[in-house]
N, C-alpha and C positions, 0 to 999 in steps of 0.2 A: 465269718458269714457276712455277704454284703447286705446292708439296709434293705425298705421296700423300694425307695425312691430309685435304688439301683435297677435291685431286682423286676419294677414296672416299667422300666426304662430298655432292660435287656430283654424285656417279652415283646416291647412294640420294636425294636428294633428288630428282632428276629421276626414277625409279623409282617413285616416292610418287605423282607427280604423276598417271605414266603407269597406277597401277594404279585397275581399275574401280572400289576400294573410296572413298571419298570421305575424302581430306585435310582434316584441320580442326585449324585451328592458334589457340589463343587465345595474344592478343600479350601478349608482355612488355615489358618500357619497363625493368631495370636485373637486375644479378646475381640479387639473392633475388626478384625476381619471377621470372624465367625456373629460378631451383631449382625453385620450385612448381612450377611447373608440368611441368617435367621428372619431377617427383618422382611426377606421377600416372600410374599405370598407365596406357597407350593413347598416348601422348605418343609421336609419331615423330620430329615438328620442331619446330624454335620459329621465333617469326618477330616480327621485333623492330615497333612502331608507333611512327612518326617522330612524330603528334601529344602521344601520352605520354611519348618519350622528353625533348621540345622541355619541356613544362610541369615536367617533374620539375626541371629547373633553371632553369625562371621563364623560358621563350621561349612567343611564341604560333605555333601551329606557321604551315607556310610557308614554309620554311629560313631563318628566323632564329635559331635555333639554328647557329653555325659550323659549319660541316663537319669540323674538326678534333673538334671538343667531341662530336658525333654519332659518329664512325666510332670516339673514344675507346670511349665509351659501349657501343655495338653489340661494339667487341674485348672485351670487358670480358667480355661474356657470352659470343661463341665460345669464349674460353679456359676457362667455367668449365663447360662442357659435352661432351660428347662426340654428342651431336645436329646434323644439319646446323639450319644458321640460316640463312634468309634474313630481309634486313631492308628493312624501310621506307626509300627516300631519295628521296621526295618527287620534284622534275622532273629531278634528276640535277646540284643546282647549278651552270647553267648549263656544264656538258660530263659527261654524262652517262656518256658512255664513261669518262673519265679517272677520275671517281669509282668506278663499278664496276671498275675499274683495282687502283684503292686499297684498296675492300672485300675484293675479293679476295683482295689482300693480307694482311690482316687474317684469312683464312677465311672469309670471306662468298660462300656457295655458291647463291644467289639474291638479287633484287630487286625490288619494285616502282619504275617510273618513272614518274611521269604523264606522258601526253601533253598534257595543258593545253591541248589543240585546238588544236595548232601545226596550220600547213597539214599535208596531210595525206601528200607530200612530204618535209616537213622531220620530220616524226615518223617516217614510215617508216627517211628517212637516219639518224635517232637508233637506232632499234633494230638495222639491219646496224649498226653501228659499235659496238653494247654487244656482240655477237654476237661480231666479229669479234675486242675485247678476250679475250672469253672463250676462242676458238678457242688466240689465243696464247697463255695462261696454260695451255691443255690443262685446262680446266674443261667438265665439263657442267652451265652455268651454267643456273639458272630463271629466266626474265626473267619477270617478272610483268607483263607489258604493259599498264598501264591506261590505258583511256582514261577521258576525263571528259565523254565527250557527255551522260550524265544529272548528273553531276554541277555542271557549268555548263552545263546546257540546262535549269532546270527551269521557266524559260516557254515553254519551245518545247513540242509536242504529244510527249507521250511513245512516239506511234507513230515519229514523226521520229526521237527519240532512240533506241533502237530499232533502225532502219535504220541510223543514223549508227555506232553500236556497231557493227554488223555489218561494216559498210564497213570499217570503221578494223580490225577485228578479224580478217578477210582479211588483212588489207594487215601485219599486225606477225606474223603465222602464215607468210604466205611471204616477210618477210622475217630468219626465224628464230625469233621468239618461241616456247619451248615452250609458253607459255597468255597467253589474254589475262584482266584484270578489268576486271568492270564492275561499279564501287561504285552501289550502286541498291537503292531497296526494289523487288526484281523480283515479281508474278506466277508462278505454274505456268505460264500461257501465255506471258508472254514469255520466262521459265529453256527451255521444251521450244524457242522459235522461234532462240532462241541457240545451242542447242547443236544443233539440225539446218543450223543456217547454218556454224558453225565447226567442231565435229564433237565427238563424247564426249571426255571427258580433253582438252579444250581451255580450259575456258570454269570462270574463277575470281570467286567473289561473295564479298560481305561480308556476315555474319549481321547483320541488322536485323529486328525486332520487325515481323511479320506475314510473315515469309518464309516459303516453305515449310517445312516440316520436315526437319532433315537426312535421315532416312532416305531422303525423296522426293528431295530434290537427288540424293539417289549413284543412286538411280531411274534420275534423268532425263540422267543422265552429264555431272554437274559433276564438274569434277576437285580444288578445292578451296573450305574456305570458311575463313574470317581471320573474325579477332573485334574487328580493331580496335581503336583507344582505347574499345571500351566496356568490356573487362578489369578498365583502370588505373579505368574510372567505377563500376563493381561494388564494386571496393576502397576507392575515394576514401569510398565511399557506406557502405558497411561500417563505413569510420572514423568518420563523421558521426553515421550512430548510435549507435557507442558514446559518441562525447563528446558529445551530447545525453541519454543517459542517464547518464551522470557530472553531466554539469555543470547539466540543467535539473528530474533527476529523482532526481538522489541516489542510481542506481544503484550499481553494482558490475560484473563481470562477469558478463553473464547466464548461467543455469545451461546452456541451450541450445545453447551457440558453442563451436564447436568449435576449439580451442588447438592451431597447429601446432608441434610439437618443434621 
C-alpha cells in the first residue's frame, strides 16, 4: 500500500487532469531539469520523458535504457519535489502492471504506457490490470493510456487513424483509464472529433509545432498537453549555440541570456 504522501499526490494529480482548465506539463529527463521547471511560477506537475531520460545516459529510447537505471532516474526527481510526477515508461517493459507496481513505489503517481497496437484485447487486458495495481496500492493513479494508431499508422489514411484512436480510446476509458493520449500533429477538427467521441477532460496530446494553440486545446476540452523530448531538444539546442559561439565565433556569453542562480 502506498504512503499518504503518495496517495495525496495521486489525488491532486488526478484533480489536475479532471479540472476544465488545461494541464501542461513540459518534461523533464533528470533532478536540475525538473528544478527548473518546478521553479516556474504555474508548474502544477512534472512528468518525466522516457526518450530524454534514455539519451541522457547514451540509450536510444525504446526501453533500452534498463528499467532499474529508468525508475532510478525518475526516483531521483519524485524525491526532490514536492509535485505529483507522472512519468514516461514507454510499453510497460513487457508487464506493464508490475512496473507501475514498482513506480509506485517509488511515488510515481501517473504513467504513460503505449499501446504499441497490441490487439485491441490484449491492450485493454493491460490497462484493467495497471488499474487494478493501482486500486491495491490505494492510489488514484493517472494512466496516461496512449495509443500509437497515428503514431505507427502514418501510411494508413489519417481519417483511419482517427477512428482507430477513437476505438481504442473507448475501450482504455471503460476499461479504467482516467485519459487517454494520442501522440499526433492533430487539426482543430480532429482535437474537437476526439473529444466529442471520448468526452472533455478525457483526451491528452503532445505539443508539436502547428498544433492548435493551448488556449484553443483548454477551448475544446483537452485535459492535457506534454512537451515531450522536445524540452531536453530546446536545451540540447541552447547548448549548441552557445558552443558555436565560443568555439566558431569567438564569443563569450551573449549579453541577452538569461543566467539561472
Amino acid at each position: 500500500m502506498a504512503d499518504q504522501k503518495t496517495r495525496d499526490r495521486g489525488a491532486e494529480l488526478l484533480r489536475l487532469h479532471r479540472d476544465p482548465a488545461l494541464l501542461t506539463l513540459v518534461n523533464v529527463w533528470d533532478v536540475i531539469s525538473a528544478r527548473v521547471v518546478a521553479g516556474v511560477e504555474g508548474t502544477r506537475a512534472l512528468a518525466t520523458a522516457s526518450h530524454s531520460i534514455a539519451a541522457s545516459y547514451g540509450y536510444e529510447d525504446g526501453e533500452n535504457i534498463p528499467l532499474d537505471l529508468m525508475l532510478e532516474a525518475v526516483g531521483r526527481i519524485v524525491a526532490d519535489t514536492d509535485l505529483p510526477v507522472t512519468a514516461d515508461l514507454e510499453g510497460g517493459y513487457g508487464d506493464a502492471a508490475e512496473t507501475v507496481r514498482r513506480a509506485i513505489g517509488i511515488g510515481v503517481v501517473g504513467a504513460n504506457i503505449e499501446d504499441q497496437m497490441k490487439p485491441l484485447p490484449e491492450a485493454v487486458a493491460q490497462v484493467e490490470a495497471i488499474m487494478k495495481v493501482a486500486e491495491q496500492e490505494g492510489v488514484d493513479f493517472v494512466l496516461n493510456a496512449r495509443t500509437d494508431a497515428f503514431h505507427l499508422g502514418r501510411e494508413r489514411d489519417p481519417a483511419d487513424n482517427l477512428a482507430e484512436a477513437i476505438r481504442r480510446g473507448k475501450a482504455y476509458l471503460d476499461a479504467g483509464a482516467p485519459v487517454v493520449f494520442v501522440p499526433a500533429r492533430l487539426g482543430e477538427a480532429q482535437v474537437e472529433e476526439l473529444v466529442a467521441a471520448l468526452g472533455p477532460q478525457r483526451v491528452s496530446l503532445i505539443a508539436i509545432p502547428g498544433h492548435p494553440p493551448l488556449r484553443r486545446l483548454e477551448e475544446l476540452g483537452v485535459s492535457r498537453v506534454s512537451f515531450g523530448p522536445l524540452s531536453q531538444n530546446v536545451a540540447l539546442t541552447a547548448l549548441a549555440e552557445l558552443t558555436e559561439g565560443v568555439e566558431q565565433r569567438g564569443e563569450g556569453v551573449p549579453p541577452t541570456m538569461r543566467v539561472l542562480n
